[in-house]
C-alpha positions as CSV (number, residue, x, y, z in Angstrom):
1,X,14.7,4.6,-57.8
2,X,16.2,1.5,-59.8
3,X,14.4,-1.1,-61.9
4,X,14.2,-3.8,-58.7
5,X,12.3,-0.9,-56.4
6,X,10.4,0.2,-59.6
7,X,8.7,-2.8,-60.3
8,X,8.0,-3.3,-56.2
9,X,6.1,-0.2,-55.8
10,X,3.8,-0.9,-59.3
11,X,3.7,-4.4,-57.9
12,X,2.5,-3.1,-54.1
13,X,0.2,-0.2,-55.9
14,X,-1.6,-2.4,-57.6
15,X,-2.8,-4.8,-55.0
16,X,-3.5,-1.6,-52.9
17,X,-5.6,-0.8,-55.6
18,X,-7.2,-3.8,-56.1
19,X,-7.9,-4.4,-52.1
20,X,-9.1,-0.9,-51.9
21,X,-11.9,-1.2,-55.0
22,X,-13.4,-4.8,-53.3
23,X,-13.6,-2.7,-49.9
24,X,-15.3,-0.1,-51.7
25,X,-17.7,-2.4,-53.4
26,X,-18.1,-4.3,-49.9
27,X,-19.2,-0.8,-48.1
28,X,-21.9,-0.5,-50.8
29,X,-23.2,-3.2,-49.2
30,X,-23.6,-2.7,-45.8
31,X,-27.0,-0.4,-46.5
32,X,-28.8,-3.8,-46.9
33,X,-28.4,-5.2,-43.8
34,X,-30.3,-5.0,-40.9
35,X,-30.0,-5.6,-37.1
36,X,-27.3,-8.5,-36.3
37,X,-26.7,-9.1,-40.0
38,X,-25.4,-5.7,-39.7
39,X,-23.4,-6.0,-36.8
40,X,-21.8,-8.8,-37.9
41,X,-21.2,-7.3,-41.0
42,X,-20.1,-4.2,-40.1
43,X,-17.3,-6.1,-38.1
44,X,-16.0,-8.4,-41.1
45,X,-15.7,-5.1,-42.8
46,X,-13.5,-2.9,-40.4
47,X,-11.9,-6.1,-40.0
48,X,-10.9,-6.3,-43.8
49,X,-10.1,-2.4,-43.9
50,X,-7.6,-3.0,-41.0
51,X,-6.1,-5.8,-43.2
52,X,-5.7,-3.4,-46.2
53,X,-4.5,-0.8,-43.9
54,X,-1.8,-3.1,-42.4
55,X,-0.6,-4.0,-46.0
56,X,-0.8,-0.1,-47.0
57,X,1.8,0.6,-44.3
58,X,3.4,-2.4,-45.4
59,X,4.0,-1.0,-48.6
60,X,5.3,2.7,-47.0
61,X,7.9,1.0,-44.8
62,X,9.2,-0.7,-48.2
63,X,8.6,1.4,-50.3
64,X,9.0,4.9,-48.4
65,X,6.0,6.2,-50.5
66,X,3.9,9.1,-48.5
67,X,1.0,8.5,-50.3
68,X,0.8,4.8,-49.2
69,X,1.1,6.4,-45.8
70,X,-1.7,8.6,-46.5
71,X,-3.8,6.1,-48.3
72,X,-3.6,4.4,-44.7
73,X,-4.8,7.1,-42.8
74,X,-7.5,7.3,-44.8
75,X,-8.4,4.1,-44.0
76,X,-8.5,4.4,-40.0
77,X,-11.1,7.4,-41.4
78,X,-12.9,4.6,-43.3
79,X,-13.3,2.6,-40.1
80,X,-14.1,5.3,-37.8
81,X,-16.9,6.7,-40.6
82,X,-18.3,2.3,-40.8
83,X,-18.6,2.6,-37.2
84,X,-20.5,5.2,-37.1
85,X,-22.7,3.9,-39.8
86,X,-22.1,6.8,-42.2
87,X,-21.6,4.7,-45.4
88,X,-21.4,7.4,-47.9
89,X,-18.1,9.4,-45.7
90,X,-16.9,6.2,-45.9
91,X,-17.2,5.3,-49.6
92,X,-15.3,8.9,-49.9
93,X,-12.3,8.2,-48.1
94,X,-12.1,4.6,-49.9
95,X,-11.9,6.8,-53.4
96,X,-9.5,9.3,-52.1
97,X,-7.5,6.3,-50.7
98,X,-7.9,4.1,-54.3
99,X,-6.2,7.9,-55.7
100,X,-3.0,7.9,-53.6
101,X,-2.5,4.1,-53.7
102,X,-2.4,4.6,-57.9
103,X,0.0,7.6,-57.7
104,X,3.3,5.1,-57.1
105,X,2.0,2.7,-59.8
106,X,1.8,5.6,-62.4
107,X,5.1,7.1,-61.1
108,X,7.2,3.7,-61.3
109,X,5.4,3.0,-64.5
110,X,6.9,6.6,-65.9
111,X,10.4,5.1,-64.4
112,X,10.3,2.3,-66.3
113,X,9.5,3.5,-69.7
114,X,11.7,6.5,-69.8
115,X,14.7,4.2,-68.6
116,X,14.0,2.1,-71.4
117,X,12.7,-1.4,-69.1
118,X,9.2,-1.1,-71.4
């Protein structure tokens, strides 16, 4: 890893991170809807997760991080577990995801510093 691919990953870790706590937040919601509200807001969801999935996979084929790769598998879970309306499964693999998506932010930080770019 160099300074140029260092920064990249923290740069693509971070907005994984960030996309992955608003879908988190936006699963929390789904609970309060009720009949086509739901429907439709079920699809806006899994619509969003396959957004933040593309851009997780995204940042593996730059990046060649695994756990971005994982963090996207995780994902198609997500979707799977919204479909079939089991919020909480759901929520889980979002906070397992949000843990691998950090990992190359803490790891490129830990580049940078002990090569002296901090």
């Amino acid at each position: 890893m160099n300074q140029k691919e260092a920064v990249a990953v923290y740069q693509l870790s971070e907005r994984s991170k960030s996309e992955l706590i608003a879908a988190s937040q936006v699963i929390a919601t789904l609970i309060d809807y009720k009949g086509a509200e739901k429907v439709g807001a079920k699809r806006v969801v899994v619509s969003f997760l396959g957004l933040f999935r593309s851009n997780l996979l995204l940042a593996y084929n730059i990046s060649k991080d695994a756990n971005f790769s994982k963090a996207g598998g995780l994902l198609s879970d997500a979707i799977s577990a919204i479909e079939s309306e089991e919020y909480e499964q759901a929520s889980a693999k979002i906070a397992e995801a949000i843990g691998l998506a950090t990992t190359p932010a803490q790891e490129s930080w830990s580049f940078l510093k002990d090569n002296g770019f901090l």
